[in-house]
N, CA, C and O of each residue as an XYZ file, in Angstrom:
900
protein
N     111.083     61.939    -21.140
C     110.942     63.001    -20.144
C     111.847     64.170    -20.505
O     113.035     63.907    -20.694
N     111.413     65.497    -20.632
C     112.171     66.576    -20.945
C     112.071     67.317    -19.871
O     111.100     67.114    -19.142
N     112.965     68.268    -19.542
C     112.966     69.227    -18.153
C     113.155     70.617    -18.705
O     114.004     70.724    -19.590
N     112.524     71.667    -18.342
C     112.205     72.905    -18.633
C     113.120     73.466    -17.441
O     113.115     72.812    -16.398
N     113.833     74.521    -17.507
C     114.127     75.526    -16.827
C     114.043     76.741    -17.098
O     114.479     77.422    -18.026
N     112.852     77.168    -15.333
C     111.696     78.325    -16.115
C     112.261     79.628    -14.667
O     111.406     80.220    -14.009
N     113.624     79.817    -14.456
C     113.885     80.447    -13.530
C     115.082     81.995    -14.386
O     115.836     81.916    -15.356
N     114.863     82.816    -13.778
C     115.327     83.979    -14.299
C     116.954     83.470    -13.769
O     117.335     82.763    -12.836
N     117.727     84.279    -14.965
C     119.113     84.173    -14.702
C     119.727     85.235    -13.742
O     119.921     86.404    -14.077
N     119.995     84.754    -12.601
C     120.599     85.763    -11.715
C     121.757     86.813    -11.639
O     122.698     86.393    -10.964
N     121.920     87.961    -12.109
C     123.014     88.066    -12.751
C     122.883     89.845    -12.229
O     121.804     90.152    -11.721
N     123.966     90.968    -12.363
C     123.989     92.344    -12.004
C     123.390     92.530    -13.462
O     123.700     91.980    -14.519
N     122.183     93.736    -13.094
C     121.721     94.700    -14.196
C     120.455     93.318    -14.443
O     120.258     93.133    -15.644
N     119.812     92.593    -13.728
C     118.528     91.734    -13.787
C     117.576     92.628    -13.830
O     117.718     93.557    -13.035
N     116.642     92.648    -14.507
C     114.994     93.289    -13.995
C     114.852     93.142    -12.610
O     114.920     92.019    -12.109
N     114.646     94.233    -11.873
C     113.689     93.701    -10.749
C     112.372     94.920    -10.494
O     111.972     95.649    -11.402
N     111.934     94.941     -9.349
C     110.354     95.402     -9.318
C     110.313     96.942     -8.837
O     110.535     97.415     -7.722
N     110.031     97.431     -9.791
C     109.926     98.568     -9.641
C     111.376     99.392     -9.436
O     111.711    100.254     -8.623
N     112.259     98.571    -10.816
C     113.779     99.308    -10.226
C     114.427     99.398     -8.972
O     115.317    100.232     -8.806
N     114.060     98.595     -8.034
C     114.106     99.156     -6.774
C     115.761     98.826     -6.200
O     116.305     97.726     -6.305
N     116.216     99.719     -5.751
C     117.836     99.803     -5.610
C     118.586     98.816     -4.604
O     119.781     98.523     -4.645
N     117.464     98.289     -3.533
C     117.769     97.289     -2.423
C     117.043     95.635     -3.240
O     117.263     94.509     -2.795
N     116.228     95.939     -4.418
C     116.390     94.519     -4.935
C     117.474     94.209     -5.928
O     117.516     93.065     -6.378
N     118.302     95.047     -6.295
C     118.922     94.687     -7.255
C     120.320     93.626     -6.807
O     120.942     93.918     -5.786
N     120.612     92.782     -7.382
C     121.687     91.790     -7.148
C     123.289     92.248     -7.330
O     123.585     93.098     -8.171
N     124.203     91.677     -6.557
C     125.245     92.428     -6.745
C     125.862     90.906     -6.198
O     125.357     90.123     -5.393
N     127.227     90.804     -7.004
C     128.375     89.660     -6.776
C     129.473     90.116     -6.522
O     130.164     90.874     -7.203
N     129.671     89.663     -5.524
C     131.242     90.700     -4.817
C     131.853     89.190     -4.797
O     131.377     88.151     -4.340
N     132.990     89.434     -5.411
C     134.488     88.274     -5.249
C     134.633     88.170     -3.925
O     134.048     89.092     -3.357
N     135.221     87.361     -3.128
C     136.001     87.284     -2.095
C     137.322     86.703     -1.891
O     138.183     87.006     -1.064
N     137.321     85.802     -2.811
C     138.566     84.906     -2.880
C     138.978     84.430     -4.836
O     138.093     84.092     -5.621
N     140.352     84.528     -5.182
C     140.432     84.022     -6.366
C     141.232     82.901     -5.795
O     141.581     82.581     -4.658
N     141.421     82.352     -7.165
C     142.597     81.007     -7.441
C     144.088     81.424     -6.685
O     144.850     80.700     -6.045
N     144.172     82.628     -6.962
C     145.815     83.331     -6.413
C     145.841     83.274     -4.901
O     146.913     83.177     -4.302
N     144.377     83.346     -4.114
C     145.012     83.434     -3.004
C     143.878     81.936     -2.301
O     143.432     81.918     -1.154
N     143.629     80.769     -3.424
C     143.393     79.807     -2.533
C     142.457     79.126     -3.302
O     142.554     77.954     -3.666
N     141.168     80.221     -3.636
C     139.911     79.229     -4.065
C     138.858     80.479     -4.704
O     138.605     81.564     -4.179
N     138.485     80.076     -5.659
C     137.660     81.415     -6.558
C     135.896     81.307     -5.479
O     135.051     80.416     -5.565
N     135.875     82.327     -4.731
C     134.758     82.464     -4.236
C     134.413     84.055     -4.007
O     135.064     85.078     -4.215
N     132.945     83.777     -3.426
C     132.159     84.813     -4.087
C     130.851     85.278     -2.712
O     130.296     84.650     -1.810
N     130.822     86.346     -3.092
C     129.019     86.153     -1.886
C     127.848     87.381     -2.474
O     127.950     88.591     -2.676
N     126.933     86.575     -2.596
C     125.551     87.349     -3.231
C     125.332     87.804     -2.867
O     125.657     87.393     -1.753
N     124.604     89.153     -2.655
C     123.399     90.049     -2.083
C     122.211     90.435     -2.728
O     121.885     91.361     -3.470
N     121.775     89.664     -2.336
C     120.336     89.320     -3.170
C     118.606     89.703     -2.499
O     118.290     89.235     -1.405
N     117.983     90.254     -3.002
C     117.079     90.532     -1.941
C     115.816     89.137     -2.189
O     115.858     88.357     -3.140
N     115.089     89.120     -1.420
C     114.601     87.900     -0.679
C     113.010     87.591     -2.039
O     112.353     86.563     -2.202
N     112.879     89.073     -2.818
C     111.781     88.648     -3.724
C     112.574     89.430     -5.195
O     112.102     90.270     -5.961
N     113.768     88.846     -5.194
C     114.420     89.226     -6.449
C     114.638     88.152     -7.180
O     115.291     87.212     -6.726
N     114.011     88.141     -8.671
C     113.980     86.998     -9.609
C     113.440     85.838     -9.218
O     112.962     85.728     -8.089
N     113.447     84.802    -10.122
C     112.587     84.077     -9.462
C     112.172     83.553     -7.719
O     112.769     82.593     -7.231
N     111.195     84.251     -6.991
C     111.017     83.358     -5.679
C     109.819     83.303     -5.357
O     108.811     83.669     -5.963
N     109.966     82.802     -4.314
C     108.600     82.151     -3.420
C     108.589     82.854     -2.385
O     109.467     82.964     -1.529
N     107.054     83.600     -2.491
C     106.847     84.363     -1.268
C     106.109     83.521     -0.060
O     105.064     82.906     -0.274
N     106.874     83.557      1.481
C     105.901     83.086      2.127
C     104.996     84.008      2.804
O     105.190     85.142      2.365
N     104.147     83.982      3.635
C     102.930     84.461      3.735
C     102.741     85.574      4.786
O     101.867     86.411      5.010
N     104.322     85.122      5.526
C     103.970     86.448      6.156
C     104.878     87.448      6.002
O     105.353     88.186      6.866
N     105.151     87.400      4.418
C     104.847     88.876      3.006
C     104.103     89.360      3.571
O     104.524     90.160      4.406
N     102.833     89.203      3.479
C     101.620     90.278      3.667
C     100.735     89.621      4.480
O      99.523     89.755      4.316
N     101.243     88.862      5.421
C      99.937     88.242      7.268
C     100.842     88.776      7.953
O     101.969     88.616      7.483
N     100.783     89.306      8.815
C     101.313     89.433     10.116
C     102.015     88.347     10.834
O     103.193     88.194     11.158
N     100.485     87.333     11.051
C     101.035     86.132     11.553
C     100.872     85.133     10.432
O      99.943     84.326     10.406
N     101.805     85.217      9.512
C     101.432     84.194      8.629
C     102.831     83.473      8.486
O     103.811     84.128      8.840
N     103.023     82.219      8.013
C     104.433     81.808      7.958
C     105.154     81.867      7.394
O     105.129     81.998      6.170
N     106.152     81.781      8.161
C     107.435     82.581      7.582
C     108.316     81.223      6.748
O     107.897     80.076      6.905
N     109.218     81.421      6.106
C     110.061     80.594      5.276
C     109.792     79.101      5.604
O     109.146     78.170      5.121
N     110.814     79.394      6.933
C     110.842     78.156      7.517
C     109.939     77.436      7.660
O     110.217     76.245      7.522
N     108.704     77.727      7.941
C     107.470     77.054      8.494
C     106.354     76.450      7.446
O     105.333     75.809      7.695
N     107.071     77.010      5.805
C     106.103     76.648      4.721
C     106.077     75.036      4.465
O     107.062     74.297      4.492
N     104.880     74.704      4.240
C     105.222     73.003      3.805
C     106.005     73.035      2.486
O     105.802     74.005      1.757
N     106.925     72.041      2.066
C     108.030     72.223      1.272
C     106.815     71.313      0.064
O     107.208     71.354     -1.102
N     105.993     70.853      0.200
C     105.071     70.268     -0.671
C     103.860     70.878     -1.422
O     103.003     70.246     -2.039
N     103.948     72.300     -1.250
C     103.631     73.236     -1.737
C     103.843     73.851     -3.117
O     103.164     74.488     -3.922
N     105.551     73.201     -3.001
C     106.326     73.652     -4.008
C     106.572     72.527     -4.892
O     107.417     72.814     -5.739
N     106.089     71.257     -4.991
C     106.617     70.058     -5.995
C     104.974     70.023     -6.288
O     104.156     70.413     -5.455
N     104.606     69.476     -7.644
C     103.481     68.494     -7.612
C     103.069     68.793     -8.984
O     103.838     69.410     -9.721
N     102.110     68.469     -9.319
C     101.276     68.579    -10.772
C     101.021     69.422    -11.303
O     100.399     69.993    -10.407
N     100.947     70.375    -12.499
C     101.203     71.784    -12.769
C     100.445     71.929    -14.127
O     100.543     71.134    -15.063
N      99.509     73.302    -14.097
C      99.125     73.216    -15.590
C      99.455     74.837    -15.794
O      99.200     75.766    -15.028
N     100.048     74.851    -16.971
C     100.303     76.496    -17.251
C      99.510     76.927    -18.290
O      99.325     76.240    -19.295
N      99.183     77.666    -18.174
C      97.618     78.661    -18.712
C      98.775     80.216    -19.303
O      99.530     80.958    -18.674
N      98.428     80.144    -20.588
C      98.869     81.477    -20.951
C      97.491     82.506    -21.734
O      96.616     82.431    -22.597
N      98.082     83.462    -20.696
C      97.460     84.767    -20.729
C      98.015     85.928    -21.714
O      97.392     86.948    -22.009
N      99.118     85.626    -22.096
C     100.117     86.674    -23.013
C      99.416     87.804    -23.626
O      99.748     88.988    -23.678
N      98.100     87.042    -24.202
C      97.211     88.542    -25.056
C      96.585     89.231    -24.559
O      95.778     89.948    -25.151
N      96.798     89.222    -23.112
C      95.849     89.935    -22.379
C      96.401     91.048    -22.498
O      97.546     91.132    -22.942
N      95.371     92.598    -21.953
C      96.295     93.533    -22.327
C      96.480     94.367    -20.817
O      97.220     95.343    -20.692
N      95.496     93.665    -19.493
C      95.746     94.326    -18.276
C      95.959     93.218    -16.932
O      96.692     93.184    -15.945
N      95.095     92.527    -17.392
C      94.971     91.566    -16.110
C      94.246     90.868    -16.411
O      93.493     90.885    -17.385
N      94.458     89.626    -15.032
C      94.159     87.710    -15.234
C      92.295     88.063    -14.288
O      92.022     88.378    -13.130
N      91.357     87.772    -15.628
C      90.027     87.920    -14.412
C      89.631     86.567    -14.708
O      90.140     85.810    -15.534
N      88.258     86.264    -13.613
C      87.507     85.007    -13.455
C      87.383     85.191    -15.336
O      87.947     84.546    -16.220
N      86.507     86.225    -15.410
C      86.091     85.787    -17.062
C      86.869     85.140    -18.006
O      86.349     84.271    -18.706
N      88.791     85.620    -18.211
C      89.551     84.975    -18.462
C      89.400     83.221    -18.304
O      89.158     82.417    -19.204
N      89.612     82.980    -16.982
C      89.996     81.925    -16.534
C      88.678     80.740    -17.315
O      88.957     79.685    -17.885
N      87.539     81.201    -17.154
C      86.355     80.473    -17.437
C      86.496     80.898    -19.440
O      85.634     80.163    -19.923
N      86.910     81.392    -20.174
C      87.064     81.461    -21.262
C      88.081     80.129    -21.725
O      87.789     79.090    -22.316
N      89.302     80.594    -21.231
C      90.315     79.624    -21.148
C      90.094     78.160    -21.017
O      90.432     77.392    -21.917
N      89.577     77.785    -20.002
C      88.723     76.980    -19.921
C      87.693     76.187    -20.353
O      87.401     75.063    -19.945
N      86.930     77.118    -21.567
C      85.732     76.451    -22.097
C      86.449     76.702    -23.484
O      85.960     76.149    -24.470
N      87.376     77.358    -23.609
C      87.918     76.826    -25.167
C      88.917     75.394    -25.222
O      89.205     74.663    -26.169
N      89.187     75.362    -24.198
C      90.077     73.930    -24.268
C      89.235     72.785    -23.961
O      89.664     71.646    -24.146
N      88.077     72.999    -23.509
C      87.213     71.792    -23.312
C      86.554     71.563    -24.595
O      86.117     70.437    -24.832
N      86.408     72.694    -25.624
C      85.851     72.408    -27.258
C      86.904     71.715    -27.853
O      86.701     70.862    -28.717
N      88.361     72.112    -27.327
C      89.468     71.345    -28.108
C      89.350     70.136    -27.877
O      89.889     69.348    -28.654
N      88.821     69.790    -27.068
C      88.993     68.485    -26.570
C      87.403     67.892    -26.118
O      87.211     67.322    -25.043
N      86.537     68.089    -26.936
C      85.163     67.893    -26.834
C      85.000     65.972    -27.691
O      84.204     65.199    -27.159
N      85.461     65.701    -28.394
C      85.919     64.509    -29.116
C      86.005     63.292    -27.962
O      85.229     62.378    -27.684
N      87.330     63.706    -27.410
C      88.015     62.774    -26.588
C      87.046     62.830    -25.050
O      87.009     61.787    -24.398
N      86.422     63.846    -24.615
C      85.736     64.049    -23.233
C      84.423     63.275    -23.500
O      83.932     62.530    -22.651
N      83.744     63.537    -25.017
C      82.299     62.439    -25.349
C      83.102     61.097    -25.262
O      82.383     60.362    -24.585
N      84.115     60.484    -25.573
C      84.627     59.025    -25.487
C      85.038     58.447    -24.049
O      85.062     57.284    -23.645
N      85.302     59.459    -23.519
C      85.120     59.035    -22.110
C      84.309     59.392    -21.132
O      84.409     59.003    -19.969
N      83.297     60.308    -21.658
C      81.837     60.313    -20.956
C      82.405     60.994    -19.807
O      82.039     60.817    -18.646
N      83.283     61.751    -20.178
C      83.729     62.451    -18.153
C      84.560     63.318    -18.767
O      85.405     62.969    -19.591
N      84.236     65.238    -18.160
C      84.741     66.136    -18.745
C      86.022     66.174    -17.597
O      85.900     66.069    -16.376
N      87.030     66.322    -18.223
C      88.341     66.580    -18.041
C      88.439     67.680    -17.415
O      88.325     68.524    -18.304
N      88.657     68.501    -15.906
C      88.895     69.346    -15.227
C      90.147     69.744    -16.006
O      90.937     68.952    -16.520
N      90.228     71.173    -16.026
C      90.994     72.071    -16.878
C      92.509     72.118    -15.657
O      93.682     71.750    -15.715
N      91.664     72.761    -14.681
C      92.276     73.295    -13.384
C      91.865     72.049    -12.700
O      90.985     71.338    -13.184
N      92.435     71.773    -11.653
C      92.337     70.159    -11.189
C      92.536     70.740     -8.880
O      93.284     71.671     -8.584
N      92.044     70.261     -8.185
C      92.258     70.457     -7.216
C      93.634     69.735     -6.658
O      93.812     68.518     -6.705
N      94.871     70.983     -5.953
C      96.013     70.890     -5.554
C      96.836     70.692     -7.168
O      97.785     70.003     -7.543
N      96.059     71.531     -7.744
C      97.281     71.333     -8.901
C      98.261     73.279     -8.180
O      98.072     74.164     -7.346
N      99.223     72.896     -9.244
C      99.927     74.307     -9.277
C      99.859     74.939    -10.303
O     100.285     74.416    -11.333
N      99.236     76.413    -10.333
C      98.952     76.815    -11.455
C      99.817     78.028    -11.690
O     100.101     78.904    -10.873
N     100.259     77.904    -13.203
C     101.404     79.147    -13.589
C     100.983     80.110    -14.383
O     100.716     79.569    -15.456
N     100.731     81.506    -14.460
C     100.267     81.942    -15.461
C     101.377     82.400    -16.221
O     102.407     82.872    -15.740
N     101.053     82.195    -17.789
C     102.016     82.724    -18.843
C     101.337     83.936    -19.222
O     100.112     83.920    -19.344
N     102.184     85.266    -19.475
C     101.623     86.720    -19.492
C     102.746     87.246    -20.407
O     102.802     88.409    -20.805
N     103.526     86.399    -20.666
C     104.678     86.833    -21.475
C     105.415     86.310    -22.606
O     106.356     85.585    -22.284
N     105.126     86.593    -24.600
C     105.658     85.538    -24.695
C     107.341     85.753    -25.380
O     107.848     85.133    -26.315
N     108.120     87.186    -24.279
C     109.563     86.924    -25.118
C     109.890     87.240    -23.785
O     109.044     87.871    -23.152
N     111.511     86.765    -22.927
C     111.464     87.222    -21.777
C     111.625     88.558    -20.986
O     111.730     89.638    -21.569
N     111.638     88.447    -19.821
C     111.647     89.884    -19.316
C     112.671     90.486    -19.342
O     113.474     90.013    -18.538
N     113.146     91.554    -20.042
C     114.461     91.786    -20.361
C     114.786     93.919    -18.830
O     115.745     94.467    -18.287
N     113.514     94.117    -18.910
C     113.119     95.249    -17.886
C     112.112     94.952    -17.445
O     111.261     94.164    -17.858
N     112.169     95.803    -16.245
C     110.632     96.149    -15.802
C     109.485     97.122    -16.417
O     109.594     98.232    -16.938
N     108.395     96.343    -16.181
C     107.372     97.189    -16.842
C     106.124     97.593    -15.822
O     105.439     96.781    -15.201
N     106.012     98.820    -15.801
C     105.150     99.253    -14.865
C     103.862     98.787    -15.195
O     102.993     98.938    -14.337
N     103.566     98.261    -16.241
C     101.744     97.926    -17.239
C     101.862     96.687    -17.251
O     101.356     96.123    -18.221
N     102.588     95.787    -16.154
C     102.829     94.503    -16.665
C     101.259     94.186    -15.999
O     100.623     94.924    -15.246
N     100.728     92.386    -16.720
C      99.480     92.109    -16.281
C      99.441     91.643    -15.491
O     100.470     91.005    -15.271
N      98.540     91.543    -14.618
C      98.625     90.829    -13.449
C      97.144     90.168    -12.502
O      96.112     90.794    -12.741
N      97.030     89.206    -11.674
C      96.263     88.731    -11.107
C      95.511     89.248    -10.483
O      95.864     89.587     -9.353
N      94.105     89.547    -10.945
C      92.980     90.638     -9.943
C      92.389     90.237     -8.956
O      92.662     89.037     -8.976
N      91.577     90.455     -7.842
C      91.465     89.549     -6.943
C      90.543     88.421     -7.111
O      90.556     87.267     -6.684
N      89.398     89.369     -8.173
C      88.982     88.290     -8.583
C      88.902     86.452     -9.014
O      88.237     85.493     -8.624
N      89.970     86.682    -10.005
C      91.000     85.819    -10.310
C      91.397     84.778     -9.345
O      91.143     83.577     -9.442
N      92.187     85.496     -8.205
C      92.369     84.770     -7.297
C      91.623     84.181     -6.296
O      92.111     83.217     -5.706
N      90.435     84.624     -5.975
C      89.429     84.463     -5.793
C      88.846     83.033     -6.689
O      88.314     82.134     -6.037
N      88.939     82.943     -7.692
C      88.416     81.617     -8.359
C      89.856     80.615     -8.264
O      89.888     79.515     -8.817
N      90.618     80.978     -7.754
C      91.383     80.050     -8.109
C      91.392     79.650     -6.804
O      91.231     78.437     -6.940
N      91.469     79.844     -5.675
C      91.362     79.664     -3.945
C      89.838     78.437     -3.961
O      89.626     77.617     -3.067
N      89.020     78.620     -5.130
C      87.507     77.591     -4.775
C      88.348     76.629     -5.460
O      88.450     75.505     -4.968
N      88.974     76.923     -6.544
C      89.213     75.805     -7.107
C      90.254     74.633     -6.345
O      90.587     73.657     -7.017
N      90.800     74.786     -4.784
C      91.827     74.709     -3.586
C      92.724     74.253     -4.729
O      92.633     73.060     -5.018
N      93.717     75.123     -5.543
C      94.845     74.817     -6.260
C      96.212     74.895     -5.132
O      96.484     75.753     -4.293
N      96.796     73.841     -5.444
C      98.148     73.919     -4.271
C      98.898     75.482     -3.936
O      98.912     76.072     -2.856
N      99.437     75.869     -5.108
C     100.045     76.999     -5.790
C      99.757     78.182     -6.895
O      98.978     77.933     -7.814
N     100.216     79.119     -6.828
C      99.554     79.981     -8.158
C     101.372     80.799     -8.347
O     102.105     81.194     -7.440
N     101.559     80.808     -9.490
C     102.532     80.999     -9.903
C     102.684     81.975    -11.348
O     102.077     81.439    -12.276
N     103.167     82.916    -11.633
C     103.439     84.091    -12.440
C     104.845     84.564    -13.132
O     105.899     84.537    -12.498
N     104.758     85.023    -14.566
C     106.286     85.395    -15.017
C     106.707     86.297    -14.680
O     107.904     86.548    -14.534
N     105.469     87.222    -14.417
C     105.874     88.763    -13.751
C     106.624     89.149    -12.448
O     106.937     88.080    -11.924
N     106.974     89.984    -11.830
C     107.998     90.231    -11.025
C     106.796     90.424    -10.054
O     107.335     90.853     -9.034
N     105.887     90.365     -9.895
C     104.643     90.221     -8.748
C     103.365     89.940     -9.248
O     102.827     90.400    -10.255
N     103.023     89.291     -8.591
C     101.841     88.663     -8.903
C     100.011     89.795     -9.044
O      98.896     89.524     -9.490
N     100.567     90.919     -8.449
C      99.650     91.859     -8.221
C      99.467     93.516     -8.816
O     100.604     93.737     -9.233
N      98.815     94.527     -9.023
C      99.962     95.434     -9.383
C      98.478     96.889     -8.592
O      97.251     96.797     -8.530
N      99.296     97.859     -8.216
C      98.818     98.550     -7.610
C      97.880     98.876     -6.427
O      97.304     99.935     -6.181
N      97.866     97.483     -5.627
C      96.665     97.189     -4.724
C      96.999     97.214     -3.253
O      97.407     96.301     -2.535
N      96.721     98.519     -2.964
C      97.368     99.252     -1.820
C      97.442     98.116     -0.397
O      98.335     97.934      0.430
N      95.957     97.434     -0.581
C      95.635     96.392      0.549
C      96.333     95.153      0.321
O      96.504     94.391      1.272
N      96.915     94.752     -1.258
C      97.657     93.379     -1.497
C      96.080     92.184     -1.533
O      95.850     91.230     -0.790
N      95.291     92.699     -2.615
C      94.260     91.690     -2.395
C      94.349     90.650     -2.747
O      93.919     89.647     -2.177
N      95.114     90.733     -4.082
C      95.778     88.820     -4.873
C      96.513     88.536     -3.591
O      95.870     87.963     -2.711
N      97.806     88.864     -3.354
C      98.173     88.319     -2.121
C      97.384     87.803     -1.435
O      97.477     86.577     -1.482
N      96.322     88.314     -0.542
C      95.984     88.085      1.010
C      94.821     86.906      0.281
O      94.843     85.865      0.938
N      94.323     86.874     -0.318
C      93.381     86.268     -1.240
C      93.804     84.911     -0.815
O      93.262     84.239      0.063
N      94.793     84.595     -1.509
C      95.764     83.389     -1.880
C      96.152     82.682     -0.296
O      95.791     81.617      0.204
N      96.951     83.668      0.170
C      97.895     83.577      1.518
C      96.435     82.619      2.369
O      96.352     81.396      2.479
N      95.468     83.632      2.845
C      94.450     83.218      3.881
C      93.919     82.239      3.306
O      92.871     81.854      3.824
N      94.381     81.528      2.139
C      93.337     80.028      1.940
C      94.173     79.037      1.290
O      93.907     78.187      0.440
N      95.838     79.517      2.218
C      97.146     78.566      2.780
C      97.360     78.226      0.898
O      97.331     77.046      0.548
N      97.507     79.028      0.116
C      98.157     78.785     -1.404
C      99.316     79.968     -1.466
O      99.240     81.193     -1.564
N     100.105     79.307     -1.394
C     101.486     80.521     -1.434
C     101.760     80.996     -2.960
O     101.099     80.388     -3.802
N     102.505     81.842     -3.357
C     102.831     82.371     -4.722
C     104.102     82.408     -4.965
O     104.914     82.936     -4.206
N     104.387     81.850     -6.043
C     105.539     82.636     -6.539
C     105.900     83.289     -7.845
O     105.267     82.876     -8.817
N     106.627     84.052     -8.018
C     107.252     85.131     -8.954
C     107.957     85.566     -9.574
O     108.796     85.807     -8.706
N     108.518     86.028    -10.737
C     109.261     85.991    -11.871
C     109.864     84.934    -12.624
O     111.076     84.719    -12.617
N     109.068     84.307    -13.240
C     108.821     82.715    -13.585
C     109.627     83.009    -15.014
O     109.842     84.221    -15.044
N     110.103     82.430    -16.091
C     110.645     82.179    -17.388
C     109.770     81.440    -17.673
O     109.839     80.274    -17.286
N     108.838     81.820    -18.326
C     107.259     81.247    -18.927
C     107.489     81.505    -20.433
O     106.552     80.977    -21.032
N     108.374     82.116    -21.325
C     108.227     82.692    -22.523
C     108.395     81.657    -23.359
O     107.703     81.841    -24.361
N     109.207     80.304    -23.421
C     108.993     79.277    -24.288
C     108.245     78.027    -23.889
O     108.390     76.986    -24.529
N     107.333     78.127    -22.690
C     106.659     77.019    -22.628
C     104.803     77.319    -22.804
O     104.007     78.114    -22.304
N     104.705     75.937    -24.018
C     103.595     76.130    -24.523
C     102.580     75.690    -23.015
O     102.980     74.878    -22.181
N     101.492     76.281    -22.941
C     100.264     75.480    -21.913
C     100.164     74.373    -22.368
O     100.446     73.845    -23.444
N      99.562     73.941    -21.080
C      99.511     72.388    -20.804
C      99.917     72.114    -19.557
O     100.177     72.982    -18.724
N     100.008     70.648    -19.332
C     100.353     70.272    -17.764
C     102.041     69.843    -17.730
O     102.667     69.629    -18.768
N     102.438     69.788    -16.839
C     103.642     69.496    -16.518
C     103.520     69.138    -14.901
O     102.508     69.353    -14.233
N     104.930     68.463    -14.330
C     105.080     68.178    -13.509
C     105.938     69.595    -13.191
O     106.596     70.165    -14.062
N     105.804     70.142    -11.586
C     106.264     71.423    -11.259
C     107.585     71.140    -10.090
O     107.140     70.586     -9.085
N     108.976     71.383    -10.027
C     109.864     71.324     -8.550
C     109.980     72.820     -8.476
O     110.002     73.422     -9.549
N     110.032     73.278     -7.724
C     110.839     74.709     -6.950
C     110.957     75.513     -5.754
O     110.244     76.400     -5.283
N     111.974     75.008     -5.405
C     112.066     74.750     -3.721
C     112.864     75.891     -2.975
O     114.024     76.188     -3.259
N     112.188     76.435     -2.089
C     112.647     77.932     -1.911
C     113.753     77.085     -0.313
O     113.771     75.979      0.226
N     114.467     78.349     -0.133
C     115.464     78.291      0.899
C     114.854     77.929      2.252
O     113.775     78.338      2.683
N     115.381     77.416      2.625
C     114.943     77.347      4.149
C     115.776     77.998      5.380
O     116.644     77.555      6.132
N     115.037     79.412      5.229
C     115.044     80.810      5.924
C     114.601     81.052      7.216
O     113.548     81.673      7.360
N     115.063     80.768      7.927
C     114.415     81.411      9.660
C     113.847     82.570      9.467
O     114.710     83.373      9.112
N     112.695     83.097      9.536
C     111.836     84.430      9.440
C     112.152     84.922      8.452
O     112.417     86.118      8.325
N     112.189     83.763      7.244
C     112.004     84.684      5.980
C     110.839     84.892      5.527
O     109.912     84.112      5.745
N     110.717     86.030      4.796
C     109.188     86.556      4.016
C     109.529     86.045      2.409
O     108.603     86.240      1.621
N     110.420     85.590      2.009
C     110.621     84.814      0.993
C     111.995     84.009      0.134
O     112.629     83.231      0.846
N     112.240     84.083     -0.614
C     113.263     83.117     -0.829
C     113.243     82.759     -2.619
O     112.227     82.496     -3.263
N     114.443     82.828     -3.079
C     115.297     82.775     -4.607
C     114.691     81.391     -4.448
O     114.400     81.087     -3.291
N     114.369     80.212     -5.707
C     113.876     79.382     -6.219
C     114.403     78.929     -7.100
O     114.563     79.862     -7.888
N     114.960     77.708     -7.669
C     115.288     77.241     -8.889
C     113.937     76.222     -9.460
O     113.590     75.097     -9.103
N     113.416     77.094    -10.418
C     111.864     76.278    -10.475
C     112.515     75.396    -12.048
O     113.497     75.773    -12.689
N     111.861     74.481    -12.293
C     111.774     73.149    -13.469
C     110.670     73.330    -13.675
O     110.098     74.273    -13.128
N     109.826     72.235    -14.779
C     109.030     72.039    -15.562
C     109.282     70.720    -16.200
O     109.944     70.532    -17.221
N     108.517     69.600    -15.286
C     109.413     68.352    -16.236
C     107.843     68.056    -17.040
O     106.706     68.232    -16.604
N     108.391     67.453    -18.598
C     107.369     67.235    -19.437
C     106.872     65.785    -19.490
O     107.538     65.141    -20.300
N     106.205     65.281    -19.069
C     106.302     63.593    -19.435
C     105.891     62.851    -20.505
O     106.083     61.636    -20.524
């Protein structure tokens, strides 16, 4: 068993989304060794580096931190890399992806007379879009069209998960979002996807448990079996 750790390093001067001056992270000392005990307190905003958005991000009435099932976030995981794409994750993608790994594996699926679901129902799915890490933000980064999400909601996948600093990019209404959210699959965001090859893995990453939070920092894994 090997364990992957696929979570951005939290640190001042991190990428975050769209430069934005209230996501950026900051570590203020509070206490050293001289006067007792070396401590510290974060200010961190709630979708900075790796986290988990809950849903009412973008529902009104949708749930908030607290109220997410925490089983959302553990379970069976296949990561799909997209890296060569040059704009965004569409159905056509997904069904390409898909029917080239079922030729890879056309051998072993005739010996067992039963084709091997690529994407599997209540799996968690990660897309890889990146393959060195995110060192800035990029306004052209690729991202999930609604389409996309749209096939992935039939497919009832537990989770949908991304390296990028959002899962969406310019979509005034939030259609990947609301897509996802209204058919109870939460997302999360800024994943460390750059050294793990596709394939399945087992997925942990367990967001805070926030009274009326709209989201929450994550320490996500990747265990290999």
């Amino acid at each position: 068993m090997k364990i992957y750790d696929i979570s951005m390093e939290i640190r001042e001067g991190m990428p975050v989304y769209k430069d934005k001056e209230e996501k950026k992270f900051k570590f203020v000392v509070t206490g050293t060794l001289e006067n007792g005990a070396n401590e510290s307190k974060l200010e961190i905003g709630s979708h900075t580096g790796t986290h988990a958005d809950a849903y009412f991000h973008m529902l009104e009435k949708g749930k908030k931190m607290e109220e997410m099932d925490i089983n959302k976030f553990i379970g069976e995981c296949i990561v799909l890399d997209f890296s060569n794409n040059k704009d965004k994750i569409t159905v056509k993608d997904f069904n390409n992806t898909i029917s080239n790994k079922a030729k890879n594996n056309e051998k072993n699926t005739m010996k067992n007379k039963k084709k091997d679901k690529i994407i599997k129902k209540n799996d968690i799915v990660l897309l890889k879009t990146m393959a060195k890490p995110l060192k800035e933000f990029d306004k052209n980064y690729i991202y999930l069209d609604m389409g996309g999400a749209e096939f992935l909601a039939r497919k009832k996948v537990k989770c949908v998960g991304i390296d990028n600093l959002s899962i969406e990019r310019n979509q005034p209404e939030h259609e990947t979002h609301k897509t996802l959210f209204n058919k109870d699959i939460p997302i999360i965001e800024g994943l460390e996807l750059s050294k793990i090859k596709p394939g399945r893995y087992f997925f942990v990453g367990l967001p805070l448990k926030v009274k009326g939070g709209d989201g929450s920092p994550i320490r996500a894994v990747l265990v290999e079996k």
